[in-house]
N, C-alpha and C positions, 0 to 999 in steps of 0.2 A: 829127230824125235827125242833125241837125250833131255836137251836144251829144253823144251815144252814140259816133260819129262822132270828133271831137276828143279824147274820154276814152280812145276806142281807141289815135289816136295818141301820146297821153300815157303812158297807162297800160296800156301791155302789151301796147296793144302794145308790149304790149304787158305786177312779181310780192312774204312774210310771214315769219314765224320759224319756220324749215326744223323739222320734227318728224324729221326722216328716220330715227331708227333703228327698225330693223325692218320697213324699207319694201319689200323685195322685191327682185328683180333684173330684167332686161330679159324675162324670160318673159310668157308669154301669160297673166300672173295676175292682170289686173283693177287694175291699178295701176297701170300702167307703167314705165317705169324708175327703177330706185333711186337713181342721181345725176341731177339735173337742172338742176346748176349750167351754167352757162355762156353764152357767147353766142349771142340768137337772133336770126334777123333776119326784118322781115315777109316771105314771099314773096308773099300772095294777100290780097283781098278781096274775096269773094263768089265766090271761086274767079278771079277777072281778074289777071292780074298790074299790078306797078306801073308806073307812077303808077296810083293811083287817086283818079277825081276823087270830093271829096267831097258837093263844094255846086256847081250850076252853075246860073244865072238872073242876069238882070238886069245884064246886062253884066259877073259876076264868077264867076270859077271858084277854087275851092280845092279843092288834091290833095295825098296823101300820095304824096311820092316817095321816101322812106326810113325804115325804123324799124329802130334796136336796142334791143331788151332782155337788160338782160345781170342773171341770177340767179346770186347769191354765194352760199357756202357758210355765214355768218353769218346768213342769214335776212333780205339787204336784197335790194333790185336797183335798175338804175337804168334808164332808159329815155333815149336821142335819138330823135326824129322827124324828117325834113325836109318841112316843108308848103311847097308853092310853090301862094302867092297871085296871081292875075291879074285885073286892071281894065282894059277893053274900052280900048284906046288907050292904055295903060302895058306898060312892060318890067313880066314877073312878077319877082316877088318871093320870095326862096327862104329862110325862118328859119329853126333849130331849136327845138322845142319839148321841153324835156327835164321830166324829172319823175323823181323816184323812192322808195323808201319800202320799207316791210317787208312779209314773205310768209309763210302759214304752207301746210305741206302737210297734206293728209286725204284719204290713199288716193290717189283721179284728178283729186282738185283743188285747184287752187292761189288763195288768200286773197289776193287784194293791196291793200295799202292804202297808200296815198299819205301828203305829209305835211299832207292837209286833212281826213285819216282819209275818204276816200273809198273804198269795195272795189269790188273788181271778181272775181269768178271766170274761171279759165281751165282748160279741160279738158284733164288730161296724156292724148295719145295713146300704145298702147303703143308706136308708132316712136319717141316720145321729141317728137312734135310738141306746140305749146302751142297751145290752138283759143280764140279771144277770141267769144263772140257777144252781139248783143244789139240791139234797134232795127233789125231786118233785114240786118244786119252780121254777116257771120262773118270774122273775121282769122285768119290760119295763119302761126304761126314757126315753124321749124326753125334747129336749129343748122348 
């Protein structure tokens, strides 16, 4: 579950080469909105706000306390995370984990692939939300 986990926070949560014309507009048409550039940021996993921890045993806890994914209009995107690592009798530890790579669109879903060609799909909602799931994981960005 880490693994699904950590790709969430890398990866889109957090997005391929935009197809977008003829994509629709913000109506109730099964697609969602027709621009979807921009910046998203995580708000939820598993519907909890953040932090969310990710791994916790054995004296060590890892959380996602930030995620942006930001989708350009070129068909790239880029992703920050902030993971804060903690060890039972140490100050945590707060890194970024960034990643980012190409996206394509198809209708309510979005391709992403990293630069290790890893994909990942994320389901456009029609408010314009991006929904990540996977390994008992659902992540939710909104701009």
């Amino acid at each position: 579950m880490i693994a699904i986990a950590r790709r969430i926070t890398l990866f889109g949560m957090l997005a391929m080469a935009m197809a977008m014309a003829g994509c629709g507009d913000d109506d109730d048409d099964g697609i969602g909105p027709a621009d979807i550039t921009g910046t998203y940021l995580l708000r939820s996993v598993n519907g909890d706000p953040l932090p969310y921890t990710l791994f916790e045993g054995g004296g060590f806890k890892s959380e996602i306390v930030s995620s942006q994914l930001v989708l350009n209009a070129g068909g790239t995107w880029t992703q920050v995370a902030q993971i804060r690592d903690t060890e039972s009798g140490s100050a945590p530890v707060t890194t970024p984990e960034n990643s980012s790579g190409t996206y394509v669109r198809n209708g309510r879903t979005l391709v992403l692939t990293d630069q290790d060609d890893d994909q990942l799909e994320v389901t456009i909602q029609n408010d314009g939300a991006l929904i990540l799931a996977g390994d008992g994981l659902t992540a939710r960005f909104t701009k």
